[in-house]
C-alpha positions in Angstrom: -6.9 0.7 -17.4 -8.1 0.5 -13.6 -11.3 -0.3 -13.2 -13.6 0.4 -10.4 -12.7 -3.4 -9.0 -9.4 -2.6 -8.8 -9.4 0.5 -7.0 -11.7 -1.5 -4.5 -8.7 -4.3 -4.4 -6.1 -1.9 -3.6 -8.5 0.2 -0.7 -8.8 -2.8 0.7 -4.8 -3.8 0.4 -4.2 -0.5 2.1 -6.8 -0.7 4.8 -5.3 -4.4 5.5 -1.9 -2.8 5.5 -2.6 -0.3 8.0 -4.2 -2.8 10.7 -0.2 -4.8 10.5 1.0 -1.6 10.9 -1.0 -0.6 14.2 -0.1 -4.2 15.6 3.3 -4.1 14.6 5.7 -3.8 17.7 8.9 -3.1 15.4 9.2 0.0 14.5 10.5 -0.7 10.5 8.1 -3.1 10.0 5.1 -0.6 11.4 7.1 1.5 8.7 6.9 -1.4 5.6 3.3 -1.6 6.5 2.6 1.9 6.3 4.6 2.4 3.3 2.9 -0.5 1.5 -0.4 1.5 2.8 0.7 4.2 0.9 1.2 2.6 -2.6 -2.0 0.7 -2.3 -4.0 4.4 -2.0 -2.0 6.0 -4.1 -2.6 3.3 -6.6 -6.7 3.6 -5.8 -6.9 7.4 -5.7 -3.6 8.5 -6.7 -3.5 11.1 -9.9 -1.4 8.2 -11.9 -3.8 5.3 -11.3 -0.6 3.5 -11.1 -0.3 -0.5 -11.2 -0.1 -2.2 -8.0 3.3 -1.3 -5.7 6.1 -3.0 -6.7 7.5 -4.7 -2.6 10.9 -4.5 -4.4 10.7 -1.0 -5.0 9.9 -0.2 -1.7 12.7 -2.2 0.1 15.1 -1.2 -2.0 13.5 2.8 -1.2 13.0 1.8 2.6 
């Protein structure tokens, strides 16, 4: 189950990952970060309440 703390950990994962992503200068790591971005939320306030992204799902996806 995810608990409020959780969902607190991953806004805060996804607000961190979309700072990198604004100070990125390459463009596919701006797009890592702001894929990671999306996991994080989706796992705070996404309909699934998912567990936290898996990084090897996304680069094998990216």
């Amino acid at each position: 189950m995810i608990t409020d703390k959780d969902r607190l950990y991953f806004q805060t994962r996804a607000e961190a990952e979309l700072r990198l992503a604004a100070e990125a200068e390459d463009p596919v790591v701006c797009q890592a970060h702001y894929a990671m971005a999306t996991e994080y939320l989706e796992a705070a306030h996404g309909a699934n309440m998912r567990l936290p992204p898996d990084p090897q799902r996304l680069a094998r996806s990216g």
